[in-house]
N, C-alpha and C positions, 0 to 999 in steps of 0.2 A: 759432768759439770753440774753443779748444785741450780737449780731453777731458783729465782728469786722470787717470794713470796708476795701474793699479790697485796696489796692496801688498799682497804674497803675506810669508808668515811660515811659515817650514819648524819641522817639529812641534819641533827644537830652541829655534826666538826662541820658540816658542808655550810651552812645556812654562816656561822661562824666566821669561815674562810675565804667567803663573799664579803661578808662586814669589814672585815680587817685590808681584803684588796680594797676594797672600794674607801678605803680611808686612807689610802697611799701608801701601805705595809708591800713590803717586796714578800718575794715568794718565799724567798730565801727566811727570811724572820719567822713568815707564818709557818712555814716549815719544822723552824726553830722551836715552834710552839704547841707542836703537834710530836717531836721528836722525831720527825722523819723528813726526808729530804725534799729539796725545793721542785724535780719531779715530779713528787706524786701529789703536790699544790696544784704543777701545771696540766695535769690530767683531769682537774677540776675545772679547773678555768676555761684554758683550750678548747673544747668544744664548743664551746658558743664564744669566742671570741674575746673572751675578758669581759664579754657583757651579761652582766646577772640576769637568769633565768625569771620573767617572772613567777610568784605562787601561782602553785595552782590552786581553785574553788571550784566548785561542785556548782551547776547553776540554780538559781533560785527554785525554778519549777522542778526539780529532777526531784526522783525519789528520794528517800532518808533512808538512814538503814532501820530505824522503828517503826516505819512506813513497812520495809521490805520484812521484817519480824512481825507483824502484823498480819501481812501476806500467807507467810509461811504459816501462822499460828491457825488461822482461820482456812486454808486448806485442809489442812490434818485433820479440822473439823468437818470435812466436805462442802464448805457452805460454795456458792455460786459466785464467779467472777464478778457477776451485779452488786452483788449486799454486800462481795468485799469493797468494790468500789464507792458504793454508797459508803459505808462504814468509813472510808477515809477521804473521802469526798470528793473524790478524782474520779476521771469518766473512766467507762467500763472496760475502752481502746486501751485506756493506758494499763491498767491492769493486765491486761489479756497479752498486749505485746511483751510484755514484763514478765508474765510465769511461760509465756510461748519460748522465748529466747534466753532460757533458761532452765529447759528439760523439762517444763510442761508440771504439772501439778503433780506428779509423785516425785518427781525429782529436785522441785524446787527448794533450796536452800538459803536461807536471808544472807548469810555473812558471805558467801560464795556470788550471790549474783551483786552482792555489792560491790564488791571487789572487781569482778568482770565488769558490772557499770562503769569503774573509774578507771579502768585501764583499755575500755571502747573508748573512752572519751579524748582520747589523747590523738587528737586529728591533728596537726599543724593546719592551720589557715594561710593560703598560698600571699606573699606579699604580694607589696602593685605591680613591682616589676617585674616577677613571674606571668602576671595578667597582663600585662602590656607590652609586648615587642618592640613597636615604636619607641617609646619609653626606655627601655634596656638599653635598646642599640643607641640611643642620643645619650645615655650616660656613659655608656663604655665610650663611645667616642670624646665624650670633654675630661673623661679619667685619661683615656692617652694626648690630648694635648698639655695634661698635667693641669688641670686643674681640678679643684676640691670639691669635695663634694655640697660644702657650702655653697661654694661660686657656681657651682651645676644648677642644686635647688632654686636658687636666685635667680639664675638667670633663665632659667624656662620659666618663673612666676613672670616675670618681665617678661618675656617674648611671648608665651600663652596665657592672656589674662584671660579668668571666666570658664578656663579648661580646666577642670581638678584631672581628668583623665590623662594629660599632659605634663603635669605635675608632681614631684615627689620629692617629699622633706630630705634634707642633708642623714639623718639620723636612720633612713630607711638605705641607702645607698652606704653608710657603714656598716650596718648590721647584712645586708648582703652582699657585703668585701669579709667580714670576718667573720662570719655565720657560714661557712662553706657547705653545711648539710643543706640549706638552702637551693644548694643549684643553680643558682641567676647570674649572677658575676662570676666570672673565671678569676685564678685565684692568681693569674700573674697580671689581675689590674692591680694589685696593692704593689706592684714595684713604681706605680705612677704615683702612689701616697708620697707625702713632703715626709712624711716617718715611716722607716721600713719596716716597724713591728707589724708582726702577725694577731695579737691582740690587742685588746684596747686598754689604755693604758689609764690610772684612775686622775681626774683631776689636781688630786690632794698631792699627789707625788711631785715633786721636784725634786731643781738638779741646783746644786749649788756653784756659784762660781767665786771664783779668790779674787780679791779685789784687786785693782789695779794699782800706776806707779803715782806720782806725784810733780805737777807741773807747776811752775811759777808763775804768778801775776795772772789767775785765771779770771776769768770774770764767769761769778756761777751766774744758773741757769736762773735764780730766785730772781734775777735783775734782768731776764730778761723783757721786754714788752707785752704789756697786754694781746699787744696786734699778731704777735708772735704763737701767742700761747691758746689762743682761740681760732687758726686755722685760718680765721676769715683773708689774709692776705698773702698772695703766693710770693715764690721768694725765698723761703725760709726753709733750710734744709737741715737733717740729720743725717750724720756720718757716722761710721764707725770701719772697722779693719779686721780682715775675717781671715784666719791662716787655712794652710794648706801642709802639705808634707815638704822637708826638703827648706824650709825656711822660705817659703811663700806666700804671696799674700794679694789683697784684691783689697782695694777702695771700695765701698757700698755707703753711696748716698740715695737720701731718701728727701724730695719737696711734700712737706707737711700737709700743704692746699688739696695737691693731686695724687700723693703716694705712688709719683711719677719714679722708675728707681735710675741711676745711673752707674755704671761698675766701670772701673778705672784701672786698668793692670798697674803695680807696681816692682821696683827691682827687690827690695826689701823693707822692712820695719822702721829703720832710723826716719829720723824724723823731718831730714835732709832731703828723702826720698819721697814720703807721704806726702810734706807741703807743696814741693815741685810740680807735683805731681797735681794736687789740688790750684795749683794756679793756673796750672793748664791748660785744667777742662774748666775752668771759669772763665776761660776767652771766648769759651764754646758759646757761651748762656749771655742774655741780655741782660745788662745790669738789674733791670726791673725785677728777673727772675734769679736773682743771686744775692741778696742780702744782709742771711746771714747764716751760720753753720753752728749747729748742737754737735757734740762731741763727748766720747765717758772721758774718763781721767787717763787713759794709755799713752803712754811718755811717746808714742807717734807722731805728739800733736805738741810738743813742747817746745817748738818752734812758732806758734800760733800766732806771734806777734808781726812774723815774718807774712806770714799769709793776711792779716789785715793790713800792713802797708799798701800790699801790692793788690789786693783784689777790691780794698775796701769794705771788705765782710768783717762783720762784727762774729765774733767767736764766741760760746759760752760752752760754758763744764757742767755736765752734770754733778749731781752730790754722788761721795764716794761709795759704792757698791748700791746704785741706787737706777739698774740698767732702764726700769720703767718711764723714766722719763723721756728716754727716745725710745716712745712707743714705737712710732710708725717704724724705724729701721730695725727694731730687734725682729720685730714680727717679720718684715723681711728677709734678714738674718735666718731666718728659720725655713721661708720658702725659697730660699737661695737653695739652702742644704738639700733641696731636690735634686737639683742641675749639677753641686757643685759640694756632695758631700766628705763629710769628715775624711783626712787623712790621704783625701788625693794630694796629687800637686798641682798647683796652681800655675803654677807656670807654663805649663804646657797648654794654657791656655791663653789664646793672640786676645790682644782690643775687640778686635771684629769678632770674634769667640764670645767674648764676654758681653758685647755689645746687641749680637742675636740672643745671647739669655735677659738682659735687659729689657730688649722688645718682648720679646714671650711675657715677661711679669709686667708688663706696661700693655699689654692687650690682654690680659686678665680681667674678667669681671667680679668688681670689689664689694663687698654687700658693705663696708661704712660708705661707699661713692654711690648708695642704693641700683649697686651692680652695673655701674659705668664700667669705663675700664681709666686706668691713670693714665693714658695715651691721648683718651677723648676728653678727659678734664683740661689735663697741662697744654693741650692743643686750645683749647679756648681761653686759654692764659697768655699766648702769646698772641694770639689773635687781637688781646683784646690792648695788648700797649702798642700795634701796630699802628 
């Protein structure tokens, strides 16, 4: 069997193929652009995670190498480790440890111990959570109750104020999920990540989606209230409808105030089903806390008019392929696909199923709630029309 030839990438194609990931280019393309396959892209990457390596730099005080030719030059001439030092104005120590650990003055070579200098230097510096056990074990534990490494950082800033030793950024908790030469995190906490990729993925990248159907007599979202569109008043919720395999599907509402979520089993899609379905659990809720309902353009809802007789909820449409406007539920949407990802079916999930993943994301702590959780917001919402 023919061995496949191995592919080397000089720190130019590399430096390169960092630029083009980090600008949201698939492997595949950079691949495309190198003539070789999207493999030996990921053999780049993959090791640190999809996180660029920083440059390395020589440190300010270290020698030079016309420093270290200087060295070399004025050996040959036998002068004394003193007047060499003198001569480049660095004390005598540093000279002397410099020709010592590097064969001593008949052997000392400039280009050679520079070279060994820059390849001593290559120490890794142990992260925090290497340094701190404490620390580890309180992040592996809020990684397995599924949450983020956001919600982690934040919420030990919150619980341990004035402890930095307590402490560690979101960005230090990915990079020791996807940095595995690291050591710190074990590598089946990333099956608790809300995304199941093994590296990091570039911000610039997106995914597109096809826009949806077409509903009568909407009222957009442009008309909605002030009171609505500024948070300050609970009440006011986004919806939308999330499929499954098998023609299944789940209600995912989100109250704007508290990003409190609520999940609603349905039998299917039409629209007969969803609103029914949406009247139902609005018996649940006090009027106070039911107001009004954001919605995108999916022919789910094209009964809408049926659901404000009956619940009194004012309905609004977002604009067409426009999902940003119901922030708070897509975001959702996306921490659901934890619990509840792609291609399962959904139906094999009861009320009471979907009801303990609800609690779980309603006991979350939220860094926009400056890391409440939506459970302790929406509780003092109803507290407070009582």
């Amino acid at each position: 069997m023919k061995q496949r030839r191995r592919i080397y990438y000089s720190a130019v194609q590399r430096s390169e193929i960092w630029d083009r990931w980090q600008a949201g280019e698939s492997m595949r393309s950079i691949g495309r652009g190198f003539d070789r396959a999207s493999s030996s892209v990921f053999s780049v990457i993959s090791p640190t995670g999809g996180i660029r390596p920083p440059v390395r730099r020589r440190a300010k005080q270290a020698l030079t190498l016309s420093e270290r030719e200087e060295i070399s030059r004025w050996l040959s001439l036998r002068r004394s480790l003193r007047s060499i030092a003198r001569h480049l104005g660095r004390s005598t120590s540093t000279v002397s440890r410099e020709v010592s650990r590097n064969g001593g003055a008949d052997r000392y070579r400039a280009a050679g111990s520079d070279q060994a200098a820059w390849d001593r230097a290559r120490r890794p510096k142990l992260c925090k959570l290497a340094c701190h056990p404490f620390l580890r074990r309180t992040v592996s534990i809020g990684l397995r109750r599924q949450w983020s490494p956001e919600q982690i950082a934040g919420w030990l800033k919150r619980t341990y104020p004035g402890e930095p030793q307590h402490q560690v950024s979101h960005e230090t908790i990915y990079r020791s999920l996807f940095i595995q030469a690291r050591g710190v995190l074990k590598k089946e906490l990333l099956e608790h990540l809300r995304a199941k990729r093994t590296i990091r993925r570039s911000r610039h990248a997106s995914l597109k989606r096809n826009g949806l159907g077409q509903i009568k007599d909407t009222v957009s979202i442009r008309d909605r209230p002030a009171s609505v569109e500024d948070r300050a008043v609970p009440g006011h919720w986004e919806g939308d409808l999330i499929g499954g395999s098998r023609n299944s599907y789940v209600v995912t509402l989100v109250e704007r105030h508290s990003r409190y979520v609520m999940l609603v089993k349905v039998a299917n899609k039409d629209t007969e089903s969803v609103v029914s379905a949406l009247i139902k659990q609005s018996q649940r809720l006090p009027s106070e806390l039911y107001r009004s309902l954001t919605w995108d353009r999916g022919k789910e809802l094209a009964d809408h008019q049926r659901l404000t007789l009956a619940t009194k909820v004012d309905v609004y449409f977002c604009d067409p392929r426009c999902p940003w406007q119901r922030g708070s539920n897509e975001n959702t949407n996306r921490l659901l696909r934890q619990y509840l990802p792609r291609g399962i079916d959904l139906s094999l999930y009861s009320q009471a199923k979907l009801s303990a993943i609800a609690r779980q994301l309603n006991e979350r702590p939220r860094k926009t709630l400056l890391f409440q959780t939506p459970a302790e917001k929406f509780a003092k919402c109803v507290a407070a029309i009582r």
